[in-house]
N, C-alpha and C positions, 0 to 999 in steps of 0.2 A: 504494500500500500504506500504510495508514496503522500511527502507530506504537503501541507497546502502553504505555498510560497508566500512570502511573509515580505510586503513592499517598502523600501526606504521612507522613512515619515517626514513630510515637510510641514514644517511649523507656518502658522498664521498667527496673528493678532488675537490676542485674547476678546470672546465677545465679550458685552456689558449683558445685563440683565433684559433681553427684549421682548420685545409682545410675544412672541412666541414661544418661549419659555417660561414665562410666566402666567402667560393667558391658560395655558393647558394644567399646569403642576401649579401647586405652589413647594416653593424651594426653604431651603432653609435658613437662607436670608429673608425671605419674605414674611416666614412664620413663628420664629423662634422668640420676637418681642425682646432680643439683645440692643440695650440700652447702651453697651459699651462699643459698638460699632465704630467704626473710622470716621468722625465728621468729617473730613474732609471728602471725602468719596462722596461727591453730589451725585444726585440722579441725570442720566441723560433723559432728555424728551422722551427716547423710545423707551426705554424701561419705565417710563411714568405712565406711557402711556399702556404699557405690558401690564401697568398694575393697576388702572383701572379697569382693563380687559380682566383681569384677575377678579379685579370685587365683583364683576358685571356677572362670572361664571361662578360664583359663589353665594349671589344675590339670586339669582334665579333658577339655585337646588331646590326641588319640589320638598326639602326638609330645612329647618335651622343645620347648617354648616360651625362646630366651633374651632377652628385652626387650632388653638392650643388646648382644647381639647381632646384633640385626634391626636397630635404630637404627644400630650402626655397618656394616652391609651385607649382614648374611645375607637380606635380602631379593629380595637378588637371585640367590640359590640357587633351582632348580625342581627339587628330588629330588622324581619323581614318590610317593614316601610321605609329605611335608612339603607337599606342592601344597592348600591350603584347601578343599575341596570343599564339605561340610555348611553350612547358615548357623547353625549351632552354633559354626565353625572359625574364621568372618571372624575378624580382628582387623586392624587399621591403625592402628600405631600413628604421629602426626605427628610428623613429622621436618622440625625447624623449618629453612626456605631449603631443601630438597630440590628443589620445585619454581620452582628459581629461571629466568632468561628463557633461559639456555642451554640448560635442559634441557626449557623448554618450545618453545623452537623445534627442537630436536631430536625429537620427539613427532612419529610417524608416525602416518597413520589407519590403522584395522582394518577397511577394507572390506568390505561383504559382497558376494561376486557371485553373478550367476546366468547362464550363458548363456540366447540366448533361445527355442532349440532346446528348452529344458527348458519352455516354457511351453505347450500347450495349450488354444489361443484359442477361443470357440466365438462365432463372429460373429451368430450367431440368437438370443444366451440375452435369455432374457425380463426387464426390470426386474421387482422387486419390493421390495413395501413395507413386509416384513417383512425382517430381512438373516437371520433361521433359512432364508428361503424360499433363499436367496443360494448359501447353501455348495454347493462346487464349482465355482462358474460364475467366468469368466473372460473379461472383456469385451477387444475389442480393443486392440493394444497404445496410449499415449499417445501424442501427437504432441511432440516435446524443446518444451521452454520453459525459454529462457534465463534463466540468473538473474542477478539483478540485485541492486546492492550495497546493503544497510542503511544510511542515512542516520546518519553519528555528529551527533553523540556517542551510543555504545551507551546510556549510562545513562540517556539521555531517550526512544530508539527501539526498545531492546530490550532494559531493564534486567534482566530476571529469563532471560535467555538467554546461554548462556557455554559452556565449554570445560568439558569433561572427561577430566581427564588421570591416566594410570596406566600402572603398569609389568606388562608380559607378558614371557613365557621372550625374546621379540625385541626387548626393548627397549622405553623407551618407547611409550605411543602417544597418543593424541586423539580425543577423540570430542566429541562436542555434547551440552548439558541445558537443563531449563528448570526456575524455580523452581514449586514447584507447592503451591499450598494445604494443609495439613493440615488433616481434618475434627476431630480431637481439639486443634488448637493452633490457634483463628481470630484471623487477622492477625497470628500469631509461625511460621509453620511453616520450618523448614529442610529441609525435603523438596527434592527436585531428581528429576526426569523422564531417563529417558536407555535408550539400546537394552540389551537384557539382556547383546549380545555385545563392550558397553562395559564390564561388569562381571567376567562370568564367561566361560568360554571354549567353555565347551557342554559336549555328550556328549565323554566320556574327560578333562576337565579340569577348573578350579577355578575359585575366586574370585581376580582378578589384586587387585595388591598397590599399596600407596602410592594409593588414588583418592583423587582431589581435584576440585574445583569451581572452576571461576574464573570470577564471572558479567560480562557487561559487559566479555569480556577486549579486549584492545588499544581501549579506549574512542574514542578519536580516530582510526582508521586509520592507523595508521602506517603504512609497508612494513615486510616483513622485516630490512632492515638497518636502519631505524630503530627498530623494538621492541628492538636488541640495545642500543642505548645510548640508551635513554627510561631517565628515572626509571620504578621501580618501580608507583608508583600509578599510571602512563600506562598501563603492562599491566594490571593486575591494580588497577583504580582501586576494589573492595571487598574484596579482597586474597584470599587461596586460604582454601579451606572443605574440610576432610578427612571423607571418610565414617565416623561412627561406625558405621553400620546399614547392609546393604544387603540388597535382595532382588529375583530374579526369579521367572518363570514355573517354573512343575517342566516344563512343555512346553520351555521353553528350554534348558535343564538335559539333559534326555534325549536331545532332538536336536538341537541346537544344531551348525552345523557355519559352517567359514568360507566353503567353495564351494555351488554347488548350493541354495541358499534353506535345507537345512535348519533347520531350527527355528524358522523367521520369523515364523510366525501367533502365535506366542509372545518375541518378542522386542519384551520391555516390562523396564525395571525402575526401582527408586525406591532414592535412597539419602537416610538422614539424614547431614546433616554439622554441623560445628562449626566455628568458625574458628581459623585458625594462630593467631592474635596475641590469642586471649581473650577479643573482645570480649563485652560482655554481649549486646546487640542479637542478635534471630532473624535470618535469611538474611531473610527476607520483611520485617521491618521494614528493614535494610540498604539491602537493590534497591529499598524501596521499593512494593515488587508481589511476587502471585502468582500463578499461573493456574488456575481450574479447569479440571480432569476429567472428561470425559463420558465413561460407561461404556455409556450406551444409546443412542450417535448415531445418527443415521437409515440408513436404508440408502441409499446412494450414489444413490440417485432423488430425495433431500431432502435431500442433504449441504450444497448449495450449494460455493460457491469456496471453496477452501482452502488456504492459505498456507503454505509449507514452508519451516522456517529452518534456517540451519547454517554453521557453519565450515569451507568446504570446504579439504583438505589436498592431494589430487594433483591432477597435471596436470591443465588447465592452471592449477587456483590455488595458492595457497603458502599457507593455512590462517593467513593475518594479519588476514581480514578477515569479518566476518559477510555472509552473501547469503540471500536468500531468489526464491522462486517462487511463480504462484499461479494455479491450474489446477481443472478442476471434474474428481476421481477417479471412478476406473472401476474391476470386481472383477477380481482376481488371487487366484487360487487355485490353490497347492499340495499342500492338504490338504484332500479333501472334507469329511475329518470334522469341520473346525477352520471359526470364520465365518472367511466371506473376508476379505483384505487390499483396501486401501486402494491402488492405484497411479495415477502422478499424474504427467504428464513435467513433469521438471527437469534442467538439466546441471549441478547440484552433486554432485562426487565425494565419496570417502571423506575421513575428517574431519568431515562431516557428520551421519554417523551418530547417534543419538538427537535431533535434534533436534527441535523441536516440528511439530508437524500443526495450523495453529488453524484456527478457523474462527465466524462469528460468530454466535451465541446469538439466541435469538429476545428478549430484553433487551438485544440490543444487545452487547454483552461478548465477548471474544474466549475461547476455550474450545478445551483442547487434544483432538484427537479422535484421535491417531496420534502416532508419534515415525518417525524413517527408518531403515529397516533393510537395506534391502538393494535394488541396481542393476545394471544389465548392464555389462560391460567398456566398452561404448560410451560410456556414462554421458548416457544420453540419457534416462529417466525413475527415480524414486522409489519405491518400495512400503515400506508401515507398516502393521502388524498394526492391526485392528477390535479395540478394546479394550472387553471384555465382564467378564462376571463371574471368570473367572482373574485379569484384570489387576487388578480392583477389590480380591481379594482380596491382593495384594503389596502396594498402598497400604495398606489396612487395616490387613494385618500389620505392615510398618513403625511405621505411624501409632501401632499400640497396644504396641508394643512399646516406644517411644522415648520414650511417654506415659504409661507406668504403666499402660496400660489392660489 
């Protein structure tokens, strides 16, 4: 498996606090109520005016909103009338050391299962080379393919691939991301790749609370007891990136379920984030890299081999270490009406969850085609939604949202 090339980083000017970072999160300057701030640091116009956009999206929560309420714990309240739902509602606001090593080794995965009694094989169905020709069909189950451990140091092997960590009604959890190109911000984007059911909670729930990015996490492999007392930059060697923007599918949204596959043909999402600690530098220029997006990959008769990354959390792993797989996929289909999914045997379990599908471009280039959504209790292969024109349109929205466009 070779590793994903890692691009010289060129620096830019530090931003100031803009409408767009602020209108979407609120930040830890903006919330904290520190009296002791730098007077001299006046506001620019556009951060004043970020911060009015700020009250304006705070003012018109269909609930009381308390900023330092939330910072000091209301966050972990789930009165289903307070649950975020809309992506009018997000807000996440950074809660600086929230996500410190203890409570990231505490972060459970959100597995998706499926039994496989629910699948529907049809050993006759014809390849075809269009994937509209596809929907419905569901090709033989995958044979397991074990996975095998990511070469560290992360930031040379797998810099733009990391953990994704946030709080649900159960507690923390984990899931996996990949940094991903923005087409409105080339060679600064802070975009990040991850499953829809890493963000929101599906049909009957919301947007979960505190998401964060940590790419390159445990960079050197540590074990578990060693991440508990590594310095900080050993976990987190580009440090944690808070979503200010997040978006999925409205497929995911509607039916979105934890058992049974639902909502999986649709389980894609994109979050912008920011960093904890201010830096100026983009997530892309930081890692270094970012991936493209294929929204029109072939149909699994031209897919060729495809690489499945992730940081597996249950049995038998302990979610300390990145693994990947790499397997040529076959169709899985739940929904005829939806293009089929992507499935691919691997034995990384939950914790895994969003992480990339690559697979290599006819330029040579690795190019993300899937993320992972969802596995049988056995955890013997993988399925990721065919990312077509819905999913294209959550990156877009993102993109021009976060971009002024």
């Amino acid at each position: 498996m070779s590793s994903i090339p890692r691009q010289r980083p060129r620096r830019r000017a530090a931003l100031a606090a803009t409408a767009m970072a602020a209108a979407l999160a609120l930040t830890a300057t903006a919330c904290n109520g520190d009296d002791d701030s730098d007077a001299s640091a006046q506001p620019t116009e556009e951060a004043s005016t970020g911060d009015e956009q700020l009250q304006d999206l705070i003012d018109n929560l269909p609930f009381e909103f308390d900023v330092e309420a939330w910072m000091d714990g209301a966050w972990a309240e789930w009165d289903e009338e307070t649950w975020l739902r809309e992506i009018g509602d997000f807000v996440n606001p950074i809660i600086d050391g929230l996500w410190d090593q203890d409570r990231m080794e505490e972060a459970e995965d959100p597995g998706q299962s499926i039994e496989d009694d629910q699948i529907d094989e049809d050993q006759n169905a014809p390849e075809a080379d269009d994937p509209m020709a596809d929907r419905g069909i569901t090709d033989p189950e995958p044979a397991p393919v074990g996975a095998e451990q990511v070469p560290t140091p992360y930031t040379e092997n797998g810099a733009p691939i990391g953990k994704v960590f946030f709080d649900s009604p159960e507690g923390p959890m984990v899931c996996s991301g990949t940094v991903i190109k923005d087409p409105n911000a080339p060679g600064q984007s802070n975009l990040v790749a991850t499953a829809g059911h890493c963000v929101h909670a599906g049909a009957g729930g919301g947007w979960y609370r505190n998401l964060s990015f940590v790419p390159a996490y445990n960079n050197n492999g540590l074990t578990p007891e060693e991440v508990n007392s590594a310095a900080y930059e050993d976990v987190a060697p580009y440090g944690v990136w808070w979503a200010n923007y997040v978006s999925t599918t409205q497929y995911w949204i509607d039916n979105g379920s934890a058992m049974g596959g639902g909502g999986a043909h649709g389980d894609f999402a994109v979050m912008s984030v920011e960093p904890e600690n201010g830096s100026g530098l983009s997530l892309e220029e930081t890692v270094g890299a970012a991936l493209d997006v294929n929204f029109d990959a072939p149909a699994v008769s031209g897919l060729g081999a495809v690489t499945l990354y992730g940081f597996p959390a249950g049995d038998p792993y302990d979610g300390a270490l990145m693994y990947s797989c790499v397997d040529y996929p076959g169709r899985l289909s739940l929904d005829a009406t939806m293009p089929v999914m992507y499935w691919a045997g691997c034995t990384m379990t939950g914790g895994s969850s969003g992480g990339p599908w690559l697979r290599t471009n006819e330029n040579g280039d690795p190019e993300l085609v899937s993320v992972n959504s969802i596995g049988p209790m056995e955890s013997t292969w993988l399925a990721g939604p065919r990312l077509d024109v819905e999913a294209q349109d959550v990156l877009d929205y993102v993109s021009s949202e976060v971009n002024g466009g």
